[in-house]
N, C-alpha and C positions, 0 to 999 in steps of 0.2 A: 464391117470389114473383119473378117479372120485374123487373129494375131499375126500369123505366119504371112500376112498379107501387108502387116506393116512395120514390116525391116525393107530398109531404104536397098535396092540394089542399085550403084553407082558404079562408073567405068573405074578403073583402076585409080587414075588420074582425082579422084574425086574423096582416096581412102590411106588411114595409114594403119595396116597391120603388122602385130604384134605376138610370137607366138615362141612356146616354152614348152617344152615336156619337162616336168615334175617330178618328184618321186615322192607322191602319195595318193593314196587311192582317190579315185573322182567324188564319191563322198564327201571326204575329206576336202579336198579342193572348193569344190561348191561348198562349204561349209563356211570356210576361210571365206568364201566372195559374198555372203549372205547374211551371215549374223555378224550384225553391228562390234559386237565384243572384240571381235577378230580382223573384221574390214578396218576398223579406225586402226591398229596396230601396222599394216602397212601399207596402206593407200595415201600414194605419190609415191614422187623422187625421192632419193635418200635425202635422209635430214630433217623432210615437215613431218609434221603432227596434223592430227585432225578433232575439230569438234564438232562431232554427229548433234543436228537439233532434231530432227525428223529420221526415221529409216522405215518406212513402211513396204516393207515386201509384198507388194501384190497389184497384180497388173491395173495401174491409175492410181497406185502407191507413189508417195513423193519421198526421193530422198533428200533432205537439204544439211548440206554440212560447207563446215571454214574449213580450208587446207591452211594454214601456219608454214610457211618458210621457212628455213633454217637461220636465214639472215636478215632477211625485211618480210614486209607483205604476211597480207591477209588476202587470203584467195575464196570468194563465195562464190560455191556452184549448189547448184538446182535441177535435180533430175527428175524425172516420170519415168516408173515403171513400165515398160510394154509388156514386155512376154517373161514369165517367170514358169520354168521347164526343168523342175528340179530333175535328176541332178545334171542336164544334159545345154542347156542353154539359161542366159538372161541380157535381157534386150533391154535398154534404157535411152533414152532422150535425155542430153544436156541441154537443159534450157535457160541459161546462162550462158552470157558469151564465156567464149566462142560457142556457138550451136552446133551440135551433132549428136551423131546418135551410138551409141554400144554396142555393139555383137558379140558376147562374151560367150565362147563354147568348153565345153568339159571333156573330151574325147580319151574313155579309157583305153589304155595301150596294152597294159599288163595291170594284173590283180594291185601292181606297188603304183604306177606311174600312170600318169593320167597326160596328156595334151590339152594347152590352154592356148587358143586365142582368141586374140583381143581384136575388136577389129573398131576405128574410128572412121564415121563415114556422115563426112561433110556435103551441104550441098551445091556447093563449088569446088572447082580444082585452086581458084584462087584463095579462098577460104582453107582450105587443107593444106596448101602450098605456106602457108604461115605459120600452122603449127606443129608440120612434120619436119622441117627443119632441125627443130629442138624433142619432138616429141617419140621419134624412135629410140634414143637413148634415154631418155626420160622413161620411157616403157619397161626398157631392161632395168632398170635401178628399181621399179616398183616388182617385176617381177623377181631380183634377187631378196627382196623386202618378204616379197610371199611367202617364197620358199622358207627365209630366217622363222615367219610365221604356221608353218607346215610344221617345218621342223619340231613346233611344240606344240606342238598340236596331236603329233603320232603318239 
């Protein structure tokens, strides 16, 4: 099977997208999403921390890391790599509940500002229906998080 052949396409009902225009170049951006140094710094909601055990970039690369809570809870997830398309795409499988899969694209707009989205795609509407609720806003809290992380990064 072709990489490009295995990003899940789902009806609407099935996904919860997430998207931001930035102000740092798509480099940049895909930089922040790729080296561990800079991913643990704001990946999640505001508040957790993260402890990277595994970061292996490369398609059938695992990522495994604890997200930390601000208040309770240890949260372990478990990804697989799919498609690693510097600086323009990265595809990953949560394989940890909840399951789903990543579509994370880098779209430059201008030489400064780059377009990010995120796309979550379950394979139920019932399954998605459970975590979209709480995970649209969840998104934007991780996306102002980037940004704080962009910012020092220019």
């Amino acid at each position: 099977m072709l990489p490009q052949e295995q990003i899940k396409n789902p009806s609407a009902d099935c996904q919860v997208v997430s998207s931001r225009l930035v102000n740092a170049p798509q480099k940049i951006v895909y930089e922040a999403w790729t080296n561990p140094d800079h991913l643990k710094n704001w990946w999640g909601p505001a508040g957790f921390t993260n402890t990277f055990m595994e970061h292996d970039l490369r398609p059938g690369g695992k990522w495994s890391f604890i997200m930390h809570g601000p208040v309770k809870g240890n949260y372990r997830n478990e990804c697989i790599f799919i498609i690693i398309d510097e600086p323009n795409l990265l595809v990953w499988n949560h394989v940890s509940p909840p399951e789903f899969q990543v579509v994370a694209t880098f779209t430059p707009v201008e030489a400064e500002k780059t377009r990010v989205t995120f796309r979550q795609i379950f394979m139920t509407a019932e399954a998605c229906n459970k975590v979209k609720k709480f995970a649209t806003g969840k998104n934007e809290e991780n996306f102002d998080r980037l940004e704080f992380e962009l910012q020092k990064m220019i």
